[in-house]
matplotlib code that plots the C-alpha trace (Angstrom):
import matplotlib.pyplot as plt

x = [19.4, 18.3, 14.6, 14.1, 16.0, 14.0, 14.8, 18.6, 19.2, 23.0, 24.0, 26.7, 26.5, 29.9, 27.6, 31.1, 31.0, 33.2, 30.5, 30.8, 28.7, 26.8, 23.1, 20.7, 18.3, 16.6, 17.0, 13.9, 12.0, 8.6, 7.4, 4.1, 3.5, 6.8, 7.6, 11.4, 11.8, 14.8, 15.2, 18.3, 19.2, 16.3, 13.8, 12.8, 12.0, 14.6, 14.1, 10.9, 10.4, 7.4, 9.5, 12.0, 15.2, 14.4, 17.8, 18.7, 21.9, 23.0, 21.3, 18.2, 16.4, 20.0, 22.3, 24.7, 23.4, 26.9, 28.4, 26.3, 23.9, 20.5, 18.0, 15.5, 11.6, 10.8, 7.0, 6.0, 3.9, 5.1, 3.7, 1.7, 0.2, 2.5, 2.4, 5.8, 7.5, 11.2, 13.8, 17.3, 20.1, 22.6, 26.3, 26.8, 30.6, 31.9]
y = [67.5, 64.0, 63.5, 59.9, 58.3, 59.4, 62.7, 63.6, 67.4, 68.3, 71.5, 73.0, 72.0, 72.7, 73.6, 73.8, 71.0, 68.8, 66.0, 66.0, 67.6, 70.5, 69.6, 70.6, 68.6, 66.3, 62.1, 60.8, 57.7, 57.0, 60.5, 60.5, 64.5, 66.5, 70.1, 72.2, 75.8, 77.9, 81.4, 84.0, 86.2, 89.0, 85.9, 85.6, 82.2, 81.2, 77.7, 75.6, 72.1, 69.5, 66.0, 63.9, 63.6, 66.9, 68.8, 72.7, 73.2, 76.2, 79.0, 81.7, 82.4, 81.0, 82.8, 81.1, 82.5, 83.8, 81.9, 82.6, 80.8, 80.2, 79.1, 76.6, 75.0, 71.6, 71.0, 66.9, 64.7, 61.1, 57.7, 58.0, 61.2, 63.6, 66.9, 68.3, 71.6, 71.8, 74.9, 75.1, 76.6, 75.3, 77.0, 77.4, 77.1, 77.6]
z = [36.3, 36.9, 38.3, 39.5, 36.5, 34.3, 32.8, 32.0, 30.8, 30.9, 32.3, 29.4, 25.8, 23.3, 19.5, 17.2, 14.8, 16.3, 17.0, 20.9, 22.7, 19.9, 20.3, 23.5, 24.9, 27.0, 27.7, 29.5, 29.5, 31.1, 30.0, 28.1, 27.7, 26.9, 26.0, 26.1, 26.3, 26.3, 26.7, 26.7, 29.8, 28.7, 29.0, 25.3, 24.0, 21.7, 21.1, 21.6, 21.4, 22.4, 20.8, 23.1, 20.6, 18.8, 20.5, 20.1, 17.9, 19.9, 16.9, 17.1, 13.8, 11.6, 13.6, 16.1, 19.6, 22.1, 24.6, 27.5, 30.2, 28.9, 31.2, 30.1, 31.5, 31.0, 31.6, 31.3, 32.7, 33.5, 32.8, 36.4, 34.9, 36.9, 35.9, 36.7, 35.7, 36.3, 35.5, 35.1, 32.9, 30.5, 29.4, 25.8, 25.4, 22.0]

ax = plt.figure().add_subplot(projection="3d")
ax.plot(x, y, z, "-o")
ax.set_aspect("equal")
plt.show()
């Protein structure tokens, strides 16, 4: 997803070790107010965050989650003072 060059979120993420690709997350500039959510395919929050550059490492409570699709919210509001909330969904590929 890519609003107005200024938010990047990728849509699959590859979290085994292999330093490509194993963090979630969110590049954006020009965005004063930030927060991340993701949730599994029963909806529960599994991963919260409210920093740009804090990135989800593909794990839910210390355990690795399963390859899956995991849909996620982004709520923000931009340098005008946009409010915007945006969904989508991201692969976990192991």
């Amino acid at each position: 997803v890519v609003l107005d060059g200024t938010l990047y979120v990728p849509n699959s993420f590859t979290p085994n070790g292999d330093g490509r690709n194993d963090l979630f997350g969110a590049i954006a500039t020009e965005i004063d107010e930030f927060r991340l959510l993701v949730f599994n395919r029963w909806g529960e929050e599994i991963y919260r965050t409210e920093k740009l550059g804090e990135w989800w490492d593909g794990t839910y409570l210390g355990t690795q989650s399963p390859i899956d699709t995991y849909v996620w919210r982004i709520d923000l509001v931009e340098g005008s003072g946009e409010k915007r909330t945006l969904f989508g969904h991201v692969n976990l590929i192991r």
